[in-house]
N, C-alpha and C positions, 0 to 999 in steps of 0.2 A: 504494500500500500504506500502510497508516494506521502509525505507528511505534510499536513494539515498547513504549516508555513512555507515549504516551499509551493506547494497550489495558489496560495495567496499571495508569494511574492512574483510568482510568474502568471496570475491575473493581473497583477498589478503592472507589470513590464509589459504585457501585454497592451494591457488599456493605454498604458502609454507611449507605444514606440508604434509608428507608422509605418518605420522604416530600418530598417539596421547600420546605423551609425559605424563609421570605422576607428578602432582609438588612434584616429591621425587629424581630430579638428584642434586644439587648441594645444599651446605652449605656454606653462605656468614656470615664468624663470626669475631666478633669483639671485641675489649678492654668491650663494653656491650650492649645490644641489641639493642640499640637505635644508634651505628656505626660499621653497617656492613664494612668490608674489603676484598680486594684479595690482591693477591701476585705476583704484574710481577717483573719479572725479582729477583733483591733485594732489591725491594721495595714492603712499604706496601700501597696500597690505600683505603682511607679510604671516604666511601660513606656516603649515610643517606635513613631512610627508611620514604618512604612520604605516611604515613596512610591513608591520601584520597582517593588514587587509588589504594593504597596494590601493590606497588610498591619499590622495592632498587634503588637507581638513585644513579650513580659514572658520575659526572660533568666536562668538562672541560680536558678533561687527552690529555697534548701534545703526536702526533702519528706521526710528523716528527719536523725536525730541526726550530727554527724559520725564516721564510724567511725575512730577512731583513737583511740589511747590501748588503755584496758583493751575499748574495743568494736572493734579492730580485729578480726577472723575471729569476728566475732560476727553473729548476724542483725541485721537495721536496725530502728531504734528510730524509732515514729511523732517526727517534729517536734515540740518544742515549739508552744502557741500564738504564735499573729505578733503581734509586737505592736511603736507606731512608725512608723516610714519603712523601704520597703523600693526601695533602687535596681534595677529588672530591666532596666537596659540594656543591658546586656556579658555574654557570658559569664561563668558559671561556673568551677571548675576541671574541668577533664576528671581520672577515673581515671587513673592509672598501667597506662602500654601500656608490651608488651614492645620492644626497642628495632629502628625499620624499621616499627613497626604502626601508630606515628601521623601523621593525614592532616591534622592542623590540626598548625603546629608556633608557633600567635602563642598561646595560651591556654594558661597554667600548669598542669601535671602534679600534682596531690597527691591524698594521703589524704583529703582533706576534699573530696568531690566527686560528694556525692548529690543532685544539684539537676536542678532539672522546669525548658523551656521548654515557653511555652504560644504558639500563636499563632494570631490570629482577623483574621477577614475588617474593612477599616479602617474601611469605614459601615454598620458594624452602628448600630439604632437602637432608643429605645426601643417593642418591639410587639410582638408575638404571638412564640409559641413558640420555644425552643433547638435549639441548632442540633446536629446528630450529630457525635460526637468520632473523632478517629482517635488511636491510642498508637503513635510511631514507637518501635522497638526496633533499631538500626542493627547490622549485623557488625561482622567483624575478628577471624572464630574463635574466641572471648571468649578474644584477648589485647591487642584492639587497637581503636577505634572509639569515638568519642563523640557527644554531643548536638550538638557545636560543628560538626562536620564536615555532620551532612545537617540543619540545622535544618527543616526541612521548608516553611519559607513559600512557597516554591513550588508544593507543591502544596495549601498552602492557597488561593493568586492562581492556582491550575488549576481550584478547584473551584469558583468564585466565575463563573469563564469558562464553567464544562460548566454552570452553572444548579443547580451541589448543595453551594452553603456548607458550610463543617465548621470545627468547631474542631480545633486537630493540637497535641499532646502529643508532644515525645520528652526524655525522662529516661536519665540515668547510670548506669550500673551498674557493680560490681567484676568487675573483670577476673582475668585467669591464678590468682594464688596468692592476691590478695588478694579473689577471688572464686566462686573454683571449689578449690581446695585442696583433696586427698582422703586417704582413708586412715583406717586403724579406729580412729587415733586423735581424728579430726576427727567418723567418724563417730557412735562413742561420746559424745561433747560435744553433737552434735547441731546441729553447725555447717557442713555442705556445702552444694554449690549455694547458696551464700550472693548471686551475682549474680543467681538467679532471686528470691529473696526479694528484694533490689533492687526489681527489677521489678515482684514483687507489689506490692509498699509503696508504690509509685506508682499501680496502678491503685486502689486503697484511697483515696490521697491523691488521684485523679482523681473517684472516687464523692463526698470530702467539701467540693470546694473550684471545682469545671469551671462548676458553676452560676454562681461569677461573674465567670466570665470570657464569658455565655453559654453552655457546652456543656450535654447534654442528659446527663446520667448514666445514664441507660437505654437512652441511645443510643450506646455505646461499640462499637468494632471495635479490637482490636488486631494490629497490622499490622508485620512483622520482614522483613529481608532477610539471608540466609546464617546469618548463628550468629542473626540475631533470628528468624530464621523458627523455627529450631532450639528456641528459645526458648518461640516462642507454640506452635508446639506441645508442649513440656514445660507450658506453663499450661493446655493442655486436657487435657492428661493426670492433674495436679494432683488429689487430693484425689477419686481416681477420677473424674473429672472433673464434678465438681461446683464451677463457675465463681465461688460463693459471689455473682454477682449482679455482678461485675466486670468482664465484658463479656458482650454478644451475638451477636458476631460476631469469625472471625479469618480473617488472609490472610497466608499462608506465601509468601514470597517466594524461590524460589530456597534452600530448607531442609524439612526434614521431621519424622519424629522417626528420630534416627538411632538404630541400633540400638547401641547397646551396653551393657558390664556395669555390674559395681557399682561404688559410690566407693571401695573398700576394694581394691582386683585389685592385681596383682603392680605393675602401671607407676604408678598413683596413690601406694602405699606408698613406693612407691623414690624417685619423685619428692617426696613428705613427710621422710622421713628424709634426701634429699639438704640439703633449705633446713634442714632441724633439723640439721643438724650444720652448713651453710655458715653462721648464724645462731652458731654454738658453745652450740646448744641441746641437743646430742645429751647432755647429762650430767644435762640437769634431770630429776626428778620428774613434775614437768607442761611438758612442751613448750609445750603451746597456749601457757598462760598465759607462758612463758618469749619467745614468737614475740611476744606483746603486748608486752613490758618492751622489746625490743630498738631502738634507732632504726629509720625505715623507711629509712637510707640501707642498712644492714647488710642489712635483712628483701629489701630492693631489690633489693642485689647477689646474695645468697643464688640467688635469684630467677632471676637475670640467664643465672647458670652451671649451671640445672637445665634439665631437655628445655624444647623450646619445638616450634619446627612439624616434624611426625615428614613419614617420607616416606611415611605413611599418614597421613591427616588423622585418621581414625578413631581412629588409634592416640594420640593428642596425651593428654597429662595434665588438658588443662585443657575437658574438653567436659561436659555435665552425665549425669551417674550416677545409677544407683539407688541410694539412701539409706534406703531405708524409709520418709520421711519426703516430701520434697518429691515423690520420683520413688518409687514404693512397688515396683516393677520394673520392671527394666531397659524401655525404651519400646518395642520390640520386643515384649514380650509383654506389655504393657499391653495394647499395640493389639490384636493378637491376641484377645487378652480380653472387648475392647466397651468397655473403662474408660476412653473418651473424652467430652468434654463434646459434649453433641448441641444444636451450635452451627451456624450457615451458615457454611462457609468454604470458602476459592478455596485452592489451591498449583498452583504451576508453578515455570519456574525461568527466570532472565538468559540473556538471549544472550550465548553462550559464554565464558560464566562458568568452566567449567572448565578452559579453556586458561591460569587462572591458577594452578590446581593441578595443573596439568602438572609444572611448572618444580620441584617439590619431591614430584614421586611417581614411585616405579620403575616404568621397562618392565616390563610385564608383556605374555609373547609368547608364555606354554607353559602348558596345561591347568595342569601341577604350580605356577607361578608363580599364577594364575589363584586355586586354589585355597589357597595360605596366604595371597595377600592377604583373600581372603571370612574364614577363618578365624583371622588372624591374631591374637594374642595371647587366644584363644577370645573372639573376639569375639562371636560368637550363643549364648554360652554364656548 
């Protein structure tokens, strides 16, 4: 029997290669063999080549503004131009996970922590055409999971083995409050689902900067497992799913679009006014802007003592909502609708993946049980 991940990473290769690339499109050279570099902007970045996997890995490279300060619960701000020397050796910082969610525990935790791993095949050369890119988008129910935990260069040295090179992309995103936070008054601002905007701003930054790492920008698949699947398909649902050219393919790993309501419903509310008063913001005028003044050790703890994994997953505060804006309705009836990007894409789901959301979901053994879990907190409302 062939294994359950190689099937998936040669669906994956599949869904994304048109074509069969030769490893003779691009040339990563450097000061000497052992630091490969590119060039954005006026800057040089400077990677490292990991002989294990016969992989270049450029680490950590900021791809929008740091959110923190007066842009924290703010959407992300394209990056400054690069310019100088850029070390991509090491990680990045990972986002802020809730506590038990993080699976790297050597990489620092903070606010400042919207940075792109790129990583390409080690003897690429210079010669004929680029290579198709994949965007890793990793779970952890967006309260937990980063770039550091599945950098993906394995299955860039998988694709190199099956005869279908790729360059593989995975970037950060904000997590629980500091990424998904709801409520009419987040909505009103026009600031939710602020970890799928993450996300966008990265495939943006993949469209302006993949060509020199070799990737093919036409040739993009963005690719999520659990809350990233959850994800990519909230990006195809997007802007009636009109993909703005961002990618051409997606593969739902183990996620779908889940059905539920708006950002503003009774549990995202309660959960905002909980951190606006744990914050001692419950007095101000303007909360947002009061949630911005605060330290993030304060905004942290607030955090810390507000709902986290319900024993509905569904039910959790921090999944992405309809907004108006990012998600125009609830995804349930988007789909419903047609108002999806008419893209090639795979979903299925992990082997037995759910025996991990056992451990924090009620028995359910009786019709009546049955049914307020489907309908619970009107969920298909």
């Amino acid at each position: 029997m062939v294994p359950l991940r190689n099937l998936a990473l040669a669906s994956v290769l599949f869904c994304i290669t048109s074509a069969v690339p030769t490893l003779g499109s691009f040339t990563h050279r450097g000061v000497d063999s052992t630091q490969p570099s590119v060039v954005l902007d006026n800057a040089t970045v400077i990677g490292f080549t990991n002989e294990t996997t016969g992989t270049i890995q450029y680490l950590g490279i900021p791809f929008a503004q740091p959110p923190v300060g007066d842009l924290r619960l703010r959407l992300p701000q394209p990056v400054a131009p690069y310019a100088g020397t850029i070390d991509a050796t090491t990680f990045g910082n990972q986002c802020f996970q809730l506590p038990g969610s993080a699976t790297n525990l050597t990489v620092p935790q903070d606010e400042d922590c919207l940075n792109v791993n790129v990583i390409v095949p080690a003897n690429l050369t210079a010669g004929s055409g680029k290579l198709p890119v994949v965007v890793w988008i990793y779970g952890g129910g967006f309260t937990g999971g980063s770039n550091t935990a599945e950098p993906v260069q394995n299955v860039v040295a998988r694709s190199v083995e099956l005869g279908h090179p790729i360059v593989a992309v995975s970037a950060n995103y904000r997590l629980s409050a500091f990424g998904f936070l709801g409520g009419k008054e987040m909505k009103e601002a026009g600031v939710t689902n602020l970890g799928l905007h993450d996300q966008r701003e990265t495939f943006r930054w993949v469209q302006k900067y993949i060509s020199a790492f070799g990737g093919d920008p036409t040739q993009v698949t963005i690719w999520g497992e659990s809350a990233g699947a959850i994800s990519v398909a909230a990006h195809m649902l997007h802007n009636d799913g009109d993909t703005e050219g961002l990618f051409r393919a997606a593969f739902m790993q183990s996620g779908a679009p889940v059905p539920t309501g708006d950002v503003d419903n009774a549990l995202c509310q309660s959960t905002f006014d909980q951190i606006v008063s744990g914050t001692g913001c419950a007095g101000s005028d303007d909360p947002i802007a009061c949630l911005r003044n605060v330290s993030v050790d304060v905004f942290f703890e607030a955090l810390n003592t507000s709902a986290a994994q319900s024993t509905y997953f569904t039910n959790s505060p921090w999944l992405p909502r309809a907004d108006g804006a990012f998600l125009a309705q609830p995804p349930q009836r988007q789909l419903l609708a047609g108002k999806i990007a008419d893209v090639p894409f795979v979903s299925g789901n992990d082997l037995d993946e759910g025996t991990l959301f056992s451990f924090t979901t009620l028995n359910v053994t009786t019709d009546d049980e049955f049914l307020g879990y489907v309908i619970r907190k009107n969920l298909l409302r």
